[in-house]
C-alpha positions as CSV (number, residue, x, y, z in Angstrom):
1,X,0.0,0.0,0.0
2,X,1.7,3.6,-1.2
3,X,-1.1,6.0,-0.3
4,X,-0.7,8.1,2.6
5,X,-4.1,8.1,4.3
6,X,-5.0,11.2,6.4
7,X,-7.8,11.6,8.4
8,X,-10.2,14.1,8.9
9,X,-13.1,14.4,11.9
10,X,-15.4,15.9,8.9
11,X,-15.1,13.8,6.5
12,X,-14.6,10.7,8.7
13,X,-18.1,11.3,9.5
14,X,-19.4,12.0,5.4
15,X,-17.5,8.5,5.0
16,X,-15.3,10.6,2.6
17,X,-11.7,10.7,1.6
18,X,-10.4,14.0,-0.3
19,X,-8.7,13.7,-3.6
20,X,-6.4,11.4,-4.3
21,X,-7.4,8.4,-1.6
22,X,-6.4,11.2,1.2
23,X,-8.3,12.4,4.1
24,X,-6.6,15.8,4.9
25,X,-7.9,18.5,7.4
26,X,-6.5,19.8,10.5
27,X,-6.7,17.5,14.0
28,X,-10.4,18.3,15.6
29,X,-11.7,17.1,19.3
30,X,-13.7,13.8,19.1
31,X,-17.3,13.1,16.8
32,X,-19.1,13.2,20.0
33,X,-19.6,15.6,22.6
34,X,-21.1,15.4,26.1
35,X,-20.8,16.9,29.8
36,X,-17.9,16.4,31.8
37,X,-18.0,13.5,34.4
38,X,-15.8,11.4,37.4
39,X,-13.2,9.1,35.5
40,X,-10.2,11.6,35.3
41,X,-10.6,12.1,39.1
42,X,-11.0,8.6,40.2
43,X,-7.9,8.3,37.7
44,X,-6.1,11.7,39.4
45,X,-7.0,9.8,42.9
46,X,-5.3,6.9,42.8
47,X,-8.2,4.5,41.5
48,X,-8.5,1.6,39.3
49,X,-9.8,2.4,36.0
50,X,-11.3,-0.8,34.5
51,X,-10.4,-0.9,30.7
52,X,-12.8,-3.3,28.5
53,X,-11.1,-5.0,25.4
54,X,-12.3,-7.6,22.6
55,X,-10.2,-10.6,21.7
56,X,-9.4,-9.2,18.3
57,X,-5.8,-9.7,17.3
58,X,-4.0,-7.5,16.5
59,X,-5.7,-4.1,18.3
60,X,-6.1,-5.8,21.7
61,X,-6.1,-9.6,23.1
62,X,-5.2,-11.6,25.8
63,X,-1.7,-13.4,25.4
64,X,-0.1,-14.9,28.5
65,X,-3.2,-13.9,30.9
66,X,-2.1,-10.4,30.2
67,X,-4.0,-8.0,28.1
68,X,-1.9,-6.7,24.8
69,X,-2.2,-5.5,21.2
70,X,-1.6,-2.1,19.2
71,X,-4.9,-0.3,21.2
72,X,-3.3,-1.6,24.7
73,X,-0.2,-0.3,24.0
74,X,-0.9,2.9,22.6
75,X,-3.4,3.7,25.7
76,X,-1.4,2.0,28.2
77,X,1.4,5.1,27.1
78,X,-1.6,8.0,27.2
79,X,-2.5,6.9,30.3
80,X,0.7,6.4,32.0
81,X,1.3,9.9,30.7
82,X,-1.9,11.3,32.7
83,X,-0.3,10.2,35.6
84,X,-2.0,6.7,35.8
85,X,0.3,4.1,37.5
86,X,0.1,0.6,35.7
87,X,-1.1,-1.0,38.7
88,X,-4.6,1.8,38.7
89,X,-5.0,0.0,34.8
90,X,-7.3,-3.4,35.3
91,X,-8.3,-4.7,31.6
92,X,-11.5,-6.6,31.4
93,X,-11.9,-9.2,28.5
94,X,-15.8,-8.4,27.4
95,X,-17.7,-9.5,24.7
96,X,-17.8,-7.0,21.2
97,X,-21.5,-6.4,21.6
98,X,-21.0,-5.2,24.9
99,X,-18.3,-3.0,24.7
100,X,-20.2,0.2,24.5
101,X,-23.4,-1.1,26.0
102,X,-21.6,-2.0,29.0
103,X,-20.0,1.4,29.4
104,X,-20.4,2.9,32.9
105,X,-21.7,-0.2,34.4
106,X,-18.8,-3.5,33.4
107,X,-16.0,-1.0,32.5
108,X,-15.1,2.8,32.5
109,X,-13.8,3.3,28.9
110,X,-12.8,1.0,26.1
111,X,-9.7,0.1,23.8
112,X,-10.4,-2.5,21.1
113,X,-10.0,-0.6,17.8
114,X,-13.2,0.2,17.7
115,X,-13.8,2.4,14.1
116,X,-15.5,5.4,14.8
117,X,-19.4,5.4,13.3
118,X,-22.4,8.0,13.6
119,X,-24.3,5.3,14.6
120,X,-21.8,4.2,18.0
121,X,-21.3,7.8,18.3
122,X,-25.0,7.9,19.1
123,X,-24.4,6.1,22.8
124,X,-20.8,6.9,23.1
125,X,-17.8,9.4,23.1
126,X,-14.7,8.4,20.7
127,X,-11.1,10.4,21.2
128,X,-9.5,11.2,17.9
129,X,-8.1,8.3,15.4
130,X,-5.2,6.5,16.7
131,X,-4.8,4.9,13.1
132,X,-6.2,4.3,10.2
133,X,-7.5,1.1,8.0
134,X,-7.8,0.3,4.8
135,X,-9.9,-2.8,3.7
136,X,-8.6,-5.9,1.9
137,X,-9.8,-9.8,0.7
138,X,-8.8,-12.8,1.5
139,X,-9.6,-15.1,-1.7
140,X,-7.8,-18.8,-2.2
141,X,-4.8,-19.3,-4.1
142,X,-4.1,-17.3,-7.6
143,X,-7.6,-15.3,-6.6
144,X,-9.7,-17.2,-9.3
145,X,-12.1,-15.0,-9.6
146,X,-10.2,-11.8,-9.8
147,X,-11.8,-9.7,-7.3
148,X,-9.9,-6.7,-6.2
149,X,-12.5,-4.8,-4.1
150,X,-16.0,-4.8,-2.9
151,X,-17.0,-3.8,-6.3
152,X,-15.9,-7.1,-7.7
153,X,-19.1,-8.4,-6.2
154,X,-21.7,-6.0,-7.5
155,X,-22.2,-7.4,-11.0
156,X,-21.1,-11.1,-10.6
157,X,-21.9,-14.3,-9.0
158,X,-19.3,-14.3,-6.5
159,X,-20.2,-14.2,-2.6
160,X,-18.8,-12.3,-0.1
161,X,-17.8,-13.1,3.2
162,X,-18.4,-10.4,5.9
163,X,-18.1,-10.7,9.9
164,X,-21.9,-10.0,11.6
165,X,-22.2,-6.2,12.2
166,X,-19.4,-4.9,10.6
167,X,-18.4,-2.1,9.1
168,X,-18.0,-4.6,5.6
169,X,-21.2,-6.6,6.2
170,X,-23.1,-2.5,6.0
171,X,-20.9,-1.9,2.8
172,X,-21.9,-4.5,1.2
173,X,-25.7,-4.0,2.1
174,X,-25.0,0.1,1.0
175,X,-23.9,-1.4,-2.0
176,X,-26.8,-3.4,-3.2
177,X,-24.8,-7.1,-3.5
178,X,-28.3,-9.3,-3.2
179,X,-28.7,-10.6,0.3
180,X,-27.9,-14.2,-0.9
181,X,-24.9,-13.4,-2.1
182,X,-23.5,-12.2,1.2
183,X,-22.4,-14.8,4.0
184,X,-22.3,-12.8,7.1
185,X,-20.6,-15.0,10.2
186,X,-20.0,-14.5,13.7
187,X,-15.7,-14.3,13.2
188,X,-12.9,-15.2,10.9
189,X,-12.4,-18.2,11.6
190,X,-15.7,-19.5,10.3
191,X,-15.5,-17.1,7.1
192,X,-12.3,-18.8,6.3
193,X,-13.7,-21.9,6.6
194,X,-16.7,-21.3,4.6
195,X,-14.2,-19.6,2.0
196,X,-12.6,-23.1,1.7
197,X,-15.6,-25.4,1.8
198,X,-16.7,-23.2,-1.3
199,X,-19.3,-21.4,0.0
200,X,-17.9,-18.0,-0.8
201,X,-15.8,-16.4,-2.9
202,X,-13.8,-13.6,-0.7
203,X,-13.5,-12.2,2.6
204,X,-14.0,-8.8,3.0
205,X,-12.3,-7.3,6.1
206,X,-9.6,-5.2,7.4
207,X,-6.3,-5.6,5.5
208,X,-4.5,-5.7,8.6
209,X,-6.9,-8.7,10.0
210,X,-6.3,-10.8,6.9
211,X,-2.4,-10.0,5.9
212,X,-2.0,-12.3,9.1
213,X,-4.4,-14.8,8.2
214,X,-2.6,-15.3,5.4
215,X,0.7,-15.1,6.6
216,X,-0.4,-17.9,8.9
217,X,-2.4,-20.2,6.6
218,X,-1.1,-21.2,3.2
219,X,-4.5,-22.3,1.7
220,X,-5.6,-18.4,1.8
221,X,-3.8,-15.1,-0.1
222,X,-5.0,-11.5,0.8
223,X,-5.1,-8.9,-2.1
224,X,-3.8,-5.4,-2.1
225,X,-5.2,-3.0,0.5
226,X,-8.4,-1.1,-1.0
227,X,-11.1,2.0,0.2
228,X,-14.3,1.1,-0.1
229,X,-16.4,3.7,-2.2
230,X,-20.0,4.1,-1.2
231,X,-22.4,6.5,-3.1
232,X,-19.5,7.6,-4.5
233,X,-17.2,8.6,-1.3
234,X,-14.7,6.9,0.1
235,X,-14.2,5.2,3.2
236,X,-11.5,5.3,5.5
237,X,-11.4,3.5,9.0
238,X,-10.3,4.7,11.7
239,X,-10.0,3.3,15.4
240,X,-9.9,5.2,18.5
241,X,-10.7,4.7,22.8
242,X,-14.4,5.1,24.0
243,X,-15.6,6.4,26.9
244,X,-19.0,7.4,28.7
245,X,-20.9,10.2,27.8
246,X,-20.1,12.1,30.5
247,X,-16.3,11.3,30.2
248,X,-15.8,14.1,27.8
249,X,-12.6,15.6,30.2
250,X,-11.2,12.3,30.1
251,X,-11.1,12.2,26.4
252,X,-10.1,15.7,25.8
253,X,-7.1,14.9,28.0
254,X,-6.4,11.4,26.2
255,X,-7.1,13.6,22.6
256,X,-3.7,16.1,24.1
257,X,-1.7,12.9,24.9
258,X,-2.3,11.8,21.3
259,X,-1.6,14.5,19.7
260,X,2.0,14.9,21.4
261,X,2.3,11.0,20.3
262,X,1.3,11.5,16.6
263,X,3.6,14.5,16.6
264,X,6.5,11.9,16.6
265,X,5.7,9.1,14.1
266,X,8.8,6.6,15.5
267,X,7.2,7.0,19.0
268,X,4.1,5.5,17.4
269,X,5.6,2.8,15.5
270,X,7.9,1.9,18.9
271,X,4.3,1.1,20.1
272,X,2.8,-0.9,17.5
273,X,5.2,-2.2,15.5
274,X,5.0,-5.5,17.4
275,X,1.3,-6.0,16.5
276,X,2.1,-5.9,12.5
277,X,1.2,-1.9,12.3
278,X,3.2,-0.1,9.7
279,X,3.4,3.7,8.5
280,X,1.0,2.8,6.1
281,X,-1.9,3.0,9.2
282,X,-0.6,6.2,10.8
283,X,-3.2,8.7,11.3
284,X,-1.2,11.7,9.6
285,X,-3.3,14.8,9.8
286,X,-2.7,18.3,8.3
């Protein structure tokens, strides 16, 4: 992948990347907005702050009963830069679908990835990007049918693959593929399977997601990295912490942290270079 993908709060939002396969604007304060609330002072007063995560390798998992992954990592620093002691961070493994529904109640804020949406910015508050996705397939060996992007599957027979929910399975609805000729299942694992039992033609997911599928399974191959273009804009993910409505100081001081950390791209890549990340998903801004 050669572009350099920027990212911008505005167009993030209109789904839109500026010209050339670019998002480029200045660095704004989160999509969502709320009162202020208690989590920076339980945090500035010595208390635990209980951190949800998703077992999604490679933004955060558990590995050796500990919880790590790019979004750890990266939050883990922020944090520790806030004044947070290691010791005030407990990470609690939670179920995807409960990862914002659960804010408040399970856990006070959440790193896991998560792309930033209208719709999740609806019950939630989101810092600013802490990188930036492209999508990709994973087809079998030689890619027999060709397919190159989520357009491959609009005016062919092929079937895509999509994880339940996500941002690929809505593409794929926004893009009219016929409902039977979309396999939505509940993880990877079962999309692969179904892509080598025949039952669909490509995988549509995050290119970072698949590049180590393949790397790790000889029977698959990912293509190129691609943006998704949907009514004619295109789409950029983009991952970033979540927090309660009411945790708007929290994030604002997170959102200062970052920026001093995206001010020095080697920093960045010293914290996620471990977890397969390259330049390629740095969240340069203008």
């Amino acid at each position: 992948m050669t572009a350099q993908l920027r990212w911008s709060r505005r167009n993030l939002f209109r789904g839109g990347l500026i010209a050339g396969g670019a998002l480029a604007v200045p660095s704004l304060l989160s999509a969502c907005s709320s009162t202020a609330g208690s989590t920076l002072e339980k945090l500035e007063n010595g208390e635990t702050i209980r951190i949800a995560y998703a077992d999604e390798v490679p933004f955060a998992y558990t590995e050796g009963g500990q919880a790590v992954g790019q979004s750890v990592n990266v939050h883990r620093e922020l944090l520790r830069n806030l004044g947070a002691s290691d010791d005030q961070l407990e990470f609690v493994l939670t179920d995807w679908g409960n990862l914002i529904d659960q804010l408040g109640s399970n856990h006070d804020m959440v790193v896991a990835g998560m792309f930033i949406t209208p719709e999740r910015c609806q019950n939630a508050v989101f810092a600013n990007p802490d990188y930036v996705m492209p999508d990709a397939l994973l087809v079998l060996p030689g890619n027999p049918l060709g397919l190159t992007d989520l357009d491959s599957f609009i005016e062919s027979d092929a079937v895509v693959g999509v994880m339940r929910g996500t941002s690929e399975h809505e593409y794929a609805r926004a893009l009219e593929i016929p409902e039977d000729r979309i396999n939505p299942q509940e993880n990877l694992n079962a999309l692969v399977q179904e892509l080598k039992a025949g039952r669909l033609d490509g995988i549509a997911l995050t290119a970072i997601n698949l590049t180590l599928q393949a790397d790790a399974d000889p029977e698959v191959e990912v293509t190129p990295p691609f943006v998704p273009v949907i009514d004619g804009e295109e789409k950029i993910g983009a991952g970033a912490a979540v927090f309660q409505e009411k945790d708007t100081d929290l994030r604002d001081r997170v959102n200062e942290e970052l920026d001093k950390l995206l001010a020095d791209q080697d920093k960045w890549m010293g914290l996620v270079k471990d977890f397969h990340f390259t330049e390629d998903y740095f969240p340069r801004r203008t």
